[in-house]
N, C-alpha and C positions, 0 to 999 in steps of 0.2 A: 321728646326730641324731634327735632325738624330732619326733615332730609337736605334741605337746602344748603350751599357750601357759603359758607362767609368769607369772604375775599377781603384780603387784608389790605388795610388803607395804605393811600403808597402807591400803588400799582404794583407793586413785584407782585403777584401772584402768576397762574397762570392765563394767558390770553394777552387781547389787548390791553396796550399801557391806556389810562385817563385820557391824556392827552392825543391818541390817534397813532402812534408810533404802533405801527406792525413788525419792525425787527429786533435782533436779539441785541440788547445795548453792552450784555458784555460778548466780548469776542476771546477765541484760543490763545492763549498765553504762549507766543510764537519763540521766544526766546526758551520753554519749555520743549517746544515742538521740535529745534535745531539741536539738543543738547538732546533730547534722546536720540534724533537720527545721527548725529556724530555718536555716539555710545554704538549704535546697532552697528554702522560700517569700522567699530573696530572691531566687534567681537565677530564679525563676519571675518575680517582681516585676522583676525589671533588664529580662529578655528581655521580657516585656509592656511597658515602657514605651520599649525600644528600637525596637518593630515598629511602634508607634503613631508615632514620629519619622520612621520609616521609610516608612511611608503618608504620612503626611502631606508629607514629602517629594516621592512620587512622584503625591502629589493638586497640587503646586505645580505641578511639572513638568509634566505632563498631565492637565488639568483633566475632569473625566467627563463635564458637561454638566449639561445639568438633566434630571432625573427623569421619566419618561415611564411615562407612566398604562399598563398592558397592556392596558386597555379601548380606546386612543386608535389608531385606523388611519391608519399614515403608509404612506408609502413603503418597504418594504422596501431598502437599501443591500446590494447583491451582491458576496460577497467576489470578494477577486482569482480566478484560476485558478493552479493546480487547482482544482476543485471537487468534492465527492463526487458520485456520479449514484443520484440516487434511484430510478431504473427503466432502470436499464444494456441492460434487453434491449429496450424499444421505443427510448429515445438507439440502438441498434445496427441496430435497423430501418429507424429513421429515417435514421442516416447512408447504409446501403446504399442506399435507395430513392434518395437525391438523387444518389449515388455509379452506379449503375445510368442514371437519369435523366440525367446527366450524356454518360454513354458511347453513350444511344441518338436524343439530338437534337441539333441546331446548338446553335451558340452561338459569341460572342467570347471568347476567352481574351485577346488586347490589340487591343482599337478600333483606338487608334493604330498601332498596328506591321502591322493586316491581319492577325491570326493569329486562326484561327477552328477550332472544335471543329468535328469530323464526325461522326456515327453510326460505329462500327464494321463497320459492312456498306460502308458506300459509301465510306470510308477504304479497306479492302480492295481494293474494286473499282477504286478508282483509283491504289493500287497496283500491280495487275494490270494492267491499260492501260498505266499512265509507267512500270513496272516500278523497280528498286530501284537507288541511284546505286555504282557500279562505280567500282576502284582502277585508278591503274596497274600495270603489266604486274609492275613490278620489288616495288611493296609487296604484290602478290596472294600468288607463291608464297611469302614471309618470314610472310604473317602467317597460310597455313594451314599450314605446317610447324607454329609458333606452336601451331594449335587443334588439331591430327593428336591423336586420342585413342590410346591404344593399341590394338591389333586383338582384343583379349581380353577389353574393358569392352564392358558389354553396357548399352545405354539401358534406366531404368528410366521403367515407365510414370506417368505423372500419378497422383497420389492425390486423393482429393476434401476429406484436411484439408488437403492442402498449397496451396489455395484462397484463401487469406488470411482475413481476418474476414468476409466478406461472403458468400465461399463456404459458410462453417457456417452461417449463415441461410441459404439460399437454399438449403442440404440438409436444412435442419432446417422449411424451408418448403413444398417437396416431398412433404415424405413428411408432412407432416399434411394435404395436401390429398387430397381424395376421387379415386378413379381413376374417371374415367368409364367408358371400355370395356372394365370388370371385368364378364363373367357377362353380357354379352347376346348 
């Protein structure tokens, strides 16, 4: 086999014709060309006047209201939640501080029921005192068989991200504060 291309007698092949003609003899079938661009400006014109049915359809259904000036100060209408947070890191502050707040003064958890929030210190201490409420004899050893670790796991200690959210502030609030009895 040749590699060579055999060009068909005639001249229709590709390149020049025989005779020296460098352009293309046939041309765009124009009566093709006008009969699709009439097609496209109708379906442009159909779908335009279907979307206009279609608003106005859903202008019936749910009417917009009237028109409000951007100059005119109302009331802002707050969407549902979720909500995005505009300043996620003081909202984080903020929730710790009441969360903190929460854990180191009184307070009622239910009026009616008597159930009342302790400080964590004096909760402790009076655990310490009444001491922690005990099983019987027969659920005791079932349920530390149950916890028995193996004897080869070794406790890992606390980490300070494993702290929850409030712990990362409260580490990250630490350490931007100034140490006083640095260098006297």
């Amino acid at each position: 086999m040749s590699t060579e291309t055999k060009r068909p007698e005639g001249g229709h092949g590709h390149g020049p014709a025989p005779n020296g003609d460098r352009y293309e003899h046939r041309d765009a079938d124009v009566r093709t060309l006008l009969k699709l661009g009439f097609w496209l400006v109708v379906v442009i014109i159909v779908a335009m006047v279907a979307m206009k049915f279609t608003f106005d359809a859903y202008e019936k259904q749910q009417p917009l209201g009237p028109m409000v000036s951007p100059l005119v100060q109302s009331e802002t209408v707050v969407p549902p939640s979720p909500q995005l947070q505009a300043k996620p890191r003081r909202d984080l502050r903020i929730f710790c501080s009441e969360e903190e707040q929460k854990l180191d003064t009184y307070g009622w958890v239910d009026k009616h029921a008597g159930v009342v929030r302790l400080p964590i210190e004096e909760a402790m201490e009076l655990t310490l005192q009444r001491g922690l409420p005990t099983r019987p004899a027969d659920q005791t050893s079932a349920a530390a068989a149950a916890s028995e670790l193996p004897p080869d796991t070794t406790a890992v200690p606390p980490t300070p991200y494993l702290q929850g959210q409030c712990g990362y502030v409260v580490s990250q609030m630490e350490a931007s504060k100034p140490k006083e009895n640095e260098e006297k």
